[in-house]
N, C-alpha and C positions, 0 to 999 in steps of 0.2 A: 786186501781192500774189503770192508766191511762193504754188504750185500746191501742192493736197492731197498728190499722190504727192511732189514734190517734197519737200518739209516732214518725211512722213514718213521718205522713203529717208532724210533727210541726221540725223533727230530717232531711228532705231529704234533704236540700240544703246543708246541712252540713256531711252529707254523699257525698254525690256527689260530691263535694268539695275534701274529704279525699283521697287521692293518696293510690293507691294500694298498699300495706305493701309488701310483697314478689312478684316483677314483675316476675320474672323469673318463679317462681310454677306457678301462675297465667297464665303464657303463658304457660309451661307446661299441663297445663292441658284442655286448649283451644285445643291443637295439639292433644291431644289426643283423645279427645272428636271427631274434627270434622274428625278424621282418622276412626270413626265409623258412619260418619253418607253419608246420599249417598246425590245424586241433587235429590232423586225422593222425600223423605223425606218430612213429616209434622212434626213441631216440635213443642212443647210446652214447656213454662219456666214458674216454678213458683216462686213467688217473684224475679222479675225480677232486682228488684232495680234499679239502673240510664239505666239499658236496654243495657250497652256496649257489653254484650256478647251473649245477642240476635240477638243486629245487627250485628256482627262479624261472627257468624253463619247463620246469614240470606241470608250473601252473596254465599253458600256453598248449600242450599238448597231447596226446593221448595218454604215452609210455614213457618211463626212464627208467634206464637203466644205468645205473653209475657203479664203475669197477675204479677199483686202487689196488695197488699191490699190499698196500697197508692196513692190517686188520685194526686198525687202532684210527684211521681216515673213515672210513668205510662203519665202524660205531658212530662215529661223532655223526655222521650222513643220517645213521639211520635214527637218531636222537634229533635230529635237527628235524627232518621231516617232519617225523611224529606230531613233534612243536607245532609245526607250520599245518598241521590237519593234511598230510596230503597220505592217500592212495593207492594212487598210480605213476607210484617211484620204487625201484626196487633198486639196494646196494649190495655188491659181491667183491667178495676180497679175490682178484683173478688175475695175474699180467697178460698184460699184450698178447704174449709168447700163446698162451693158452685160450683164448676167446675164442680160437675155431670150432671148440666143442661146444661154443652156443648152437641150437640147431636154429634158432631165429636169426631173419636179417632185417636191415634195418632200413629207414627212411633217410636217415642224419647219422649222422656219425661226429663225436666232438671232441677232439685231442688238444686241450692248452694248457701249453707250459707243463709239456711231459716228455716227446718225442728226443727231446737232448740227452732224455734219464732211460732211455732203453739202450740196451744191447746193441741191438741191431737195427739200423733208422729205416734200411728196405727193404727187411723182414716184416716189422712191422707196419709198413704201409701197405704191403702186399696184404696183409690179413686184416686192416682196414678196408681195403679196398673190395675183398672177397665178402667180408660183413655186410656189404652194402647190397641193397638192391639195385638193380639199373639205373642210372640216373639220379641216384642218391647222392643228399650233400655231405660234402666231408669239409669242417671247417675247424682251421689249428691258428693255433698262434705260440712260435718257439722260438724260443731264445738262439739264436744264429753264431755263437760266441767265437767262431772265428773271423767276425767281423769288427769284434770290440778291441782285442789288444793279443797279440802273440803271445805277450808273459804270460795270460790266463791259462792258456793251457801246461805251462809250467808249474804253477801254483797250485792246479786244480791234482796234478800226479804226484806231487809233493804230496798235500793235505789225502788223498787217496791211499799213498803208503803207509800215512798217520792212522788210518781210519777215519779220517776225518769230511771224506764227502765217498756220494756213492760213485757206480761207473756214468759216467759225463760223454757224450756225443759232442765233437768239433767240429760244429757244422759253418756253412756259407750260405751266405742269398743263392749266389749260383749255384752251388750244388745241392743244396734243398729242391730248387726249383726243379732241378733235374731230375731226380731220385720223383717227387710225384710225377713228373712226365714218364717217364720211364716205365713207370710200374703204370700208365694209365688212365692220372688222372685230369681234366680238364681244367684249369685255373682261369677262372673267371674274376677276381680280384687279388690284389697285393697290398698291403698295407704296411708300411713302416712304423710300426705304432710307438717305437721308442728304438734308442740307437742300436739295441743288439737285438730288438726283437722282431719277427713278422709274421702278421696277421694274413692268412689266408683263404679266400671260397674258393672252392673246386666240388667239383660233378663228377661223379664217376661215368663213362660213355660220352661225358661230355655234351650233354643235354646244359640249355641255358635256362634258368627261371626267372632272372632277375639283371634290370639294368643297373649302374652302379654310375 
């Protein structure tokens, strides 16, 4: 099975390319996101992908930081930046697995439409949830793919053998929701933002900031 970074470096110009599927959620969720976050704010993005809503956010807040496993994601970030006059955005090619060697922690924490494509879903919420300061937000939104159709994950270990996609998490509403309880975290809203996917706020401590 050809490797995460892999997949990506060889997959990013062609992601970056693909037009946003649902604009509207998509900004939805942008608005929401940055109605929770302040100017004092450090934030950190993992799997940041082509970096757009890093730097969307970066104009809102103190810090970014945006990590991709993909050194070839994480250029085009810091290219787009540039564009965009910003700062106080910095991009690093780092996985999940390895972000405990940040010695910083953070305000926000922001994982979408990446958590499916890890190894391990409560390894890496664990060191999400360690990233964070007290009371810190952490807000994802991930593909739940075993709430779409059984075959998928047949299809997905096929194309896997091929080379053809990277390692894929089969996850559920309910056991998502479990896994951040589990490991800690507070969930303070749920969103069904399209049929496999959801949209998540959660506190780490469990501290509330916002009605919904």
């Amino acid at each position: 099975m050809i490797s995460s970074e892999e997949f990506w470096n060889k997959n990013s110009q062609k992601y970056i390319a693909k037009p946003i599927k649902d604009k509207n959620t998509y900004n939805k969720k942008l608005k929401i996101t940055e109605d929770l976050l302040s100017s004092t704010d450090r934030i950190l993005e993992v799997g940041c992908g082509s970096g757009e809503t890093a730097i969307y956010h970066a104009k809102n807040v103190k810090h970014v930081l945006a990590t991709d496993i993909s050194a070839a994601m994480v250029q085009h970030g810091i290219e787009k930046s540039k564009q965009a006059g910003l700062r106080n955005i910095d991009f690093k090619q780092v996985a999940i697995e390895d972000l405990l060697e940040e010695a910083e922690r953070f305000d926000a924490i922001l994982a979408l439409n990446v958590l499916h494509l890890v190894n391990d879903v409560e390894a890496s919420l664990k060191i999400i949830y360690e990233l964070l300061h007290d009371n810190g937000l952490f807000v994802s939104s991930t593909p739940l793919l075993l709430e779409v159709n059984p075959i998928l994950k047949i299809l997905i270990s096929i194309m896997q053998k091929l080379n053809l996609a990277p390692p894929v998490s089969m996850l559920s509403n309910k056991g998502f929701i479990s896994l951040l309880e589990n490991v800690g975290f507070k969930i303070e809203m749920t969103w069904k933002s399209s049929k496999e996917s959801m949209f998540i706020v959660a506190y780490k401590n469990g501290k509330k900031f916002a009605e919904f």
